[in-house]
C-alpha positions in Angstrom: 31.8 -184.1 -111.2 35.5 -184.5 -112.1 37.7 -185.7 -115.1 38.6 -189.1 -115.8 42.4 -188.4 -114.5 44.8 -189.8 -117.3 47.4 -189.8 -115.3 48.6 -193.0 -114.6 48.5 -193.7 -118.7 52.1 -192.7 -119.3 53.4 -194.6 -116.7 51.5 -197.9 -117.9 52.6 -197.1 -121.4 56.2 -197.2 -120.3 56.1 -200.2 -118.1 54.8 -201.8 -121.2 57.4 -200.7 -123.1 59.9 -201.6 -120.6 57.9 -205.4 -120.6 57.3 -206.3 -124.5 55.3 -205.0 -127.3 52.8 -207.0 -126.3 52.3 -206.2 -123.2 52.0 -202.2 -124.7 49.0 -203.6 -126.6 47.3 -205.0 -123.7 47.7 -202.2 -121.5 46.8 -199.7 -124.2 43.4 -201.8 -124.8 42.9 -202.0 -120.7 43.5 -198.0 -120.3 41.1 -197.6 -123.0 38.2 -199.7 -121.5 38.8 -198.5 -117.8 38.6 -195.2 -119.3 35.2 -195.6 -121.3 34.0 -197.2 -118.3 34.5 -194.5 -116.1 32.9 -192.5 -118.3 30.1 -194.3 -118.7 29.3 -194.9 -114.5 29.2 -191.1 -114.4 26.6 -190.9 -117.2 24.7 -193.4 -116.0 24.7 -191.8 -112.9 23.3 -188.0 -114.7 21.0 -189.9 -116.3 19.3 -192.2 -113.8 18.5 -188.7 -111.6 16.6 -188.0 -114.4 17.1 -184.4 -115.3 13.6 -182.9 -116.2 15.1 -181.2 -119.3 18.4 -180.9 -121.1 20.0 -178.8 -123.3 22.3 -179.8 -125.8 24.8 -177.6 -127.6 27.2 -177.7 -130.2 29.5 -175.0 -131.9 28.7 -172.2 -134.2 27.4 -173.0 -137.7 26.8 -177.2 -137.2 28.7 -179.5 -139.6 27.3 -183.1 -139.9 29.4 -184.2 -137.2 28.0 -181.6 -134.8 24.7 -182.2 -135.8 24.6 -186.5 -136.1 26.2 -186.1 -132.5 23.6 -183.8 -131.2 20.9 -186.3 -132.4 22.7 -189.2 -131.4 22.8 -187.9 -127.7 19.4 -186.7 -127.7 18.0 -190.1 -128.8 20.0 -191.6 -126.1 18.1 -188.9 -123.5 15.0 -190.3 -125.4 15.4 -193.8 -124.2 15.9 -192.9 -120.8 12.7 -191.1 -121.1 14.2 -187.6 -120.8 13.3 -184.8 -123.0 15.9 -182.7 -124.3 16.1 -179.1 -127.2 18.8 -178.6 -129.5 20.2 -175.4 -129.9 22.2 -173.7 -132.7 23.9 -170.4 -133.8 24.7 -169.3 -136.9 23.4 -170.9 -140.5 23.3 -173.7 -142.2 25.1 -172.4 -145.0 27.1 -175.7 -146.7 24.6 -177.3 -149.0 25.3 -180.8 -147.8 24.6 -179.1 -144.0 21.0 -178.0 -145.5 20.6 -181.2 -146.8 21.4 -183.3 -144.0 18.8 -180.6 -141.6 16.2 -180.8 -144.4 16.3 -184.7 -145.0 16.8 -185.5 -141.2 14.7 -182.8 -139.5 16.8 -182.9 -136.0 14.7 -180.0 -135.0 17.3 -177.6 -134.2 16.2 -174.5 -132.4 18.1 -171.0 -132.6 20.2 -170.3 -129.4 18.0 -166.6 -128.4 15.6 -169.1 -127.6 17.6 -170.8 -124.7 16.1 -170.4 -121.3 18.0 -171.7 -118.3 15.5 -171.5 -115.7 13.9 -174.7 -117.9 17.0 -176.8 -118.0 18.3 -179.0 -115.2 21.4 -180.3 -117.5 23.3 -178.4 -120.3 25.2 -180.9 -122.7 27.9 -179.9 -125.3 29.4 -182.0 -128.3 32.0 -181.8 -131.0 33.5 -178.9 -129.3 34.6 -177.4 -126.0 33.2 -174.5 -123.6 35.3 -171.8 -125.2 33.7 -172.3 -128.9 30.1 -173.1 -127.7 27.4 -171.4 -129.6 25.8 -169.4 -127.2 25.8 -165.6 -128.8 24.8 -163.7 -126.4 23.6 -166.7 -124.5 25.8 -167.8 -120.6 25.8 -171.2 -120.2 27.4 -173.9 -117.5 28.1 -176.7 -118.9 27.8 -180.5 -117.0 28.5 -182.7 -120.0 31.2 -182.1 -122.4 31.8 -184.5 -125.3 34.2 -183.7 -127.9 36.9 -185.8 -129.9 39.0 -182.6 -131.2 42.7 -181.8 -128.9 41.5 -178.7 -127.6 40.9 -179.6 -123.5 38.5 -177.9 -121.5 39.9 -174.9 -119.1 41.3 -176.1 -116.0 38.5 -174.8 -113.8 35.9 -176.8 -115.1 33.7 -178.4 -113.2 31.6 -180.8 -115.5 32.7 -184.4 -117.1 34.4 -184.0 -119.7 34.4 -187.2 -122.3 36.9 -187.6 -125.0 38.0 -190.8 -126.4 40.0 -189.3 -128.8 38.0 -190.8 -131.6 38.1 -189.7 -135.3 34.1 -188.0 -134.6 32.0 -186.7 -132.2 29.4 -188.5 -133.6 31.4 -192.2 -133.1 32.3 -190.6 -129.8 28.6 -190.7 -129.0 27.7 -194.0 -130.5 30.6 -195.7 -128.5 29.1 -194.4 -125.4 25.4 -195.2 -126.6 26.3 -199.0 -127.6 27.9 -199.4 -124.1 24.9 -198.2 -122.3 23.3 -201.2 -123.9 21.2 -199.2 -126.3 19.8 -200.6 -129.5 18.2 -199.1 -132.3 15.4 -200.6 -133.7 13.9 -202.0 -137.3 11.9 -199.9 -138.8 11.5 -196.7 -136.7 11.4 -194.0 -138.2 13.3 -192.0 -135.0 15.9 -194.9 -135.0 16.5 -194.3 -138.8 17.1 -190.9 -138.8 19.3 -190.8 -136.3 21.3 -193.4 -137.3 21.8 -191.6 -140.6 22.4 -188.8 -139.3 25.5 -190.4 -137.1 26.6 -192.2 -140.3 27.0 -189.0 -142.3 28.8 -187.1 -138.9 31.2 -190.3 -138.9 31.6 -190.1 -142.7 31.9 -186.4 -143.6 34.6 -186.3 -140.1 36.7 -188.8 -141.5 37.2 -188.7 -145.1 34.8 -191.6 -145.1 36.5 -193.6 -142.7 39.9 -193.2 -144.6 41.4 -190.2 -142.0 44.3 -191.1 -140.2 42.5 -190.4 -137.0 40.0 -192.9 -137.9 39.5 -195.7 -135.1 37.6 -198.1 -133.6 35.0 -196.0 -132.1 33.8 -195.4 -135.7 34.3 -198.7 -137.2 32.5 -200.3 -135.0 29.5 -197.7 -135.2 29.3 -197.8 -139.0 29.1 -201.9 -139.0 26.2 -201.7 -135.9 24.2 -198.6 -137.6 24.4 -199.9 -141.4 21.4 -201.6 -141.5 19.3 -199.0 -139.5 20.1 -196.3 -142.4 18.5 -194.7 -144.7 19.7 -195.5 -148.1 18.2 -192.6 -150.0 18.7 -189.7 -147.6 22.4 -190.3 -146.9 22.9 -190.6 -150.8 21.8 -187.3 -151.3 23.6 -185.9 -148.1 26.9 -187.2 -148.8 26.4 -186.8 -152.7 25.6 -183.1 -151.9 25.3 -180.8 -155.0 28.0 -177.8 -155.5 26.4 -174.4 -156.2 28.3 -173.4 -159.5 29.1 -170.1 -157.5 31.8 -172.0 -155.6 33.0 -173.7 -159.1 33.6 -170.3 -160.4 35.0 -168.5 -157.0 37.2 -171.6 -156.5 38.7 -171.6 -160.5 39.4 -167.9 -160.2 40.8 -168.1 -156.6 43.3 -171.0 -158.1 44.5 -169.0 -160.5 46.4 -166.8 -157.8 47.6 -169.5 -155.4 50.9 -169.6 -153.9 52.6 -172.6 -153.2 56.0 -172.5 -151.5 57.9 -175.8 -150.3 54.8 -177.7 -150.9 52.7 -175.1 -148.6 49.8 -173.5 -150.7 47.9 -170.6 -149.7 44.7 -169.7 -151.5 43.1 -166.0 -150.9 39.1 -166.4 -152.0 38.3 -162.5 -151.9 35.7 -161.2 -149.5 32.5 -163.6 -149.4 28.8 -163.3 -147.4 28.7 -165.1 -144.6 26.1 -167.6 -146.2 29.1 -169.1 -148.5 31.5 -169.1 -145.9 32.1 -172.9 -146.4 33.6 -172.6 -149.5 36.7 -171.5 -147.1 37.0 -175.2 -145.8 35.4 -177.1 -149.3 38.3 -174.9 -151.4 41.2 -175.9 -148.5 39.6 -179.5 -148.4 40.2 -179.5 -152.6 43.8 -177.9 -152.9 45.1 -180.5 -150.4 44.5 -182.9 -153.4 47.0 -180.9 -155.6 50.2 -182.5 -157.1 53.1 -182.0 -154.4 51.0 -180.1 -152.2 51.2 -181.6 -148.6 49.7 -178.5 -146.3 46.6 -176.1 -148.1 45.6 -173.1 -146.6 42.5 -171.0 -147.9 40.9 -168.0 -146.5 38.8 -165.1 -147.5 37.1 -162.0 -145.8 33.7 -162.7 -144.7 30.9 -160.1 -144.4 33.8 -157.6 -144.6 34.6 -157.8 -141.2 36.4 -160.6 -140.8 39.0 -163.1 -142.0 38.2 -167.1 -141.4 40.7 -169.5 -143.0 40.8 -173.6 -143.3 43.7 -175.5 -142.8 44.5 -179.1 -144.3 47.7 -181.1 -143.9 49.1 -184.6 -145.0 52.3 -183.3 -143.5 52.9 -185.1 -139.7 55.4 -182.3 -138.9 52.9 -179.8 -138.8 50.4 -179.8 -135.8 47.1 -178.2 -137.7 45.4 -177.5 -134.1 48.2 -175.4 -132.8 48.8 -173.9 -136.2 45.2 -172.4 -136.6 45.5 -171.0 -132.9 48.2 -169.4 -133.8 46.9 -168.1 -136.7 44.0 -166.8 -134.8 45.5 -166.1 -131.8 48.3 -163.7 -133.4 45.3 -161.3 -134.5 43.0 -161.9 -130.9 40.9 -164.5 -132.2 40.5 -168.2 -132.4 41.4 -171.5 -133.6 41.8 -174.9 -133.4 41.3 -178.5 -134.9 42.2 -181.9 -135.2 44.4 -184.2 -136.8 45.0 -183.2 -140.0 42.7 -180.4 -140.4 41.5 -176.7 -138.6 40.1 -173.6 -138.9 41.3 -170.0 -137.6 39.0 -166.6 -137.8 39.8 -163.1 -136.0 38.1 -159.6 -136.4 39.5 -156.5 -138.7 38.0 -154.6 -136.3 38.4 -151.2 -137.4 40.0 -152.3 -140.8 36.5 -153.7 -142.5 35.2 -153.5 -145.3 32.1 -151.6 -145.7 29.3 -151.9 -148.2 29.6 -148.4 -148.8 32.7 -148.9 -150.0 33.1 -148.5 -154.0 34.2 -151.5 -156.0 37.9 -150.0 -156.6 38.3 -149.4 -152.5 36.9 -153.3 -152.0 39.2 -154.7 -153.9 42.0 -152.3 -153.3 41.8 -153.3 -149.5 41.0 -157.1 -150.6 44.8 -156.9 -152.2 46.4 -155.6 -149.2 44.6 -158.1 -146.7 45.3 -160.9 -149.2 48.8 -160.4 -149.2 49.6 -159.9 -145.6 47.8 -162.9 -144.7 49.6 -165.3 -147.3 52.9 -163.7 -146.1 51.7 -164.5 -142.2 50.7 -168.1 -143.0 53.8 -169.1 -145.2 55.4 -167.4 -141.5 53.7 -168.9 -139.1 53.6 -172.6 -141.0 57.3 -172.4 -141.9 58.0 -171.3 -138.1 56.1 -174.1 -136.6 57.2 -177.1 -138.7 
């Protein structure tokens, strides 16, 4: 299997130009329906050879996005009578994340129980190959979809599907609707996974209100509305905030560095559990008076330092910001419009348990400022 080859888009784009505006519109709306639709003959093609079993992916730590997207796949697997696991690494640590798994039940499994001597087709979403959550775990992959700028690596082999939608999960209902799928009246499946895509559509786009919102997702909230249900997505979307964030947060503020409308926010050294309070405190400062790019970050179970990146500013890419970020120190990053995340290992330089309270925080000092003076560098660089 090959990628849809894009090619030709840039030189249809300027012929349309060259033509009239109008004539830009068409052949943007043609590109983007010969595109879907080439998708969609190679999917129909995997799944009329009727893979015994598939596995389906997603990366570390699912968000609602990853998780409505998994379920939203799966059920289309379902009503092509194919059975299909999902498989997870990491925790479920974001209260509206436990929520969403305890309300929904998409019957995650954990990735150590991955077998590939059982699967005939392995299926990723909201991510690519490189930040699959696999541990320990290899894995080919045949089926990519993702909606995030990161591409796969050049040698891959699989179909890779990105309509560059605001969501993985309206990324998946796109493709679902044009396979002529139709989710039924009460059903209790139907229902939850219809939910389930809502919330990943929701949460991924500030509620539809993200400037890399589109049509994918409009269109998949109006069809999925009245399949929903009413009380569980209240209570995922309304999630409750522990009062341990409340307090980390409001002390964390205090000590916040804004420079040129760049603010930088250090959150001290956290359990891995509370990690998302990294990307709910970033998610927060954005909304500051004259702030228009928030950074946050924090040490997490002493051994590493993951940071969340928001921007309103269209100067700054936020993908290639938080791989540099990460990159700098040999780890990761990446993201979409508008928002990212970097992480890299201290290696050598962590922080032990051992440690006394006075060396913690006397080593939490040093990290904090070195990584404000690195971001306020690397942002100020790049923009």
């Amino acid at each position: 299997m090959s990628n849809v080859n894009d090619n030709d888009e840039e030189k249809f784009f300027v012929f349309g130009w060259r033509e009239s505006n109008l004539e830009l519109i068409i052949s943007k709306e043609w590109l983007k329906e010969k595109k879907i639709n080439s998708y969609l003959t190679k999917i129909k093609k995997i799944l009329e050879n009727k893979p015994k079993r598939v596995s389906i992916f997603t990366h570390a730590n699912p968000d609602p996005d990853a998780i409505g997207s998994m379920m939203g796949f799966q059920w289309i697997l379902y009503k092509y009578e194919i059975e299909s696991d999902l498989f997870y690494l990491g925790e479920f640590a974001h209260p509206q994340n436990q929520a969403m798994v305890n309300l929904l039940d998409p019957g995650l499994a954990r990735v150590v129980n991955y077998d590939s001597e059982i699967y005939d087709l392995n299926v990723l979403v909201d991510t690519v190959p490189n930040h699959a959550g696999l541990g320990d775990k290899t894995c080919t992959f045949d089926l990519v979809i993702d909606h995030h700028k990161e591409t796969v690596d050049p040698d891959f082999k699989g179909l890779f599907v990105n309509l560059k939608a605001g969501s993985a999960s309206g990324t998946v209902c796109a493709l679902l609707f044009k396979l002529g799928l139709e989710f039924e009246p009460d059903v209790e499946t139907d229902s939850r996974v219809a939910t389930a895509l809502m919330v990943g559509i929701a949460t991924d786009t500030d509620n539809l209100m993200s400037a890399d919102s589109s049509e994918y997702e409009f269109a998949a909230w109006a069809k999925l509305f009245p399949y929903r249900n009413i009380a569980a997505m209240a209570k995922i979307i309304s999630w409750e905030r522990p009062k341990l964030w409340v307090d980390i947060e409001a002390e964390a503020a205090k000590s916040s560095q804004t420079v040129e409308g760049i603010a930088v926010v250090g959150l001290g050294i956290i359990p891995k559990k509370h990690r998302d309070i990294i990307a709910d405190m970033a998610s927060q400062m954005i909304q500051w008076e004259n702030v228009s790019t928030a950074v946050a970050f924090a040490v997490v179970d002493g051994n590493r330092i993951e940071g969340s990146v928001r921007s309103k500013n269209a100067s700054i890419n936020v993908s290639l910001t938080c791989q540099e970020l990460g990159q700098e120190r040999s780890g990761s990053g990446g993201g979409k419009l508008g928002k990212g995340a970097y992480s890299y290992d201290l290696a050598g330089a962590s922080i032990s348990d051992d440690d006394d309270d006075e060396t913690k925080q006397k080593t939490w000092d040093l990290f904090n400022d070195k990584e404000k003076k690195r971001i306020f560098r690397i942002i100020k660089n790049g923009s």
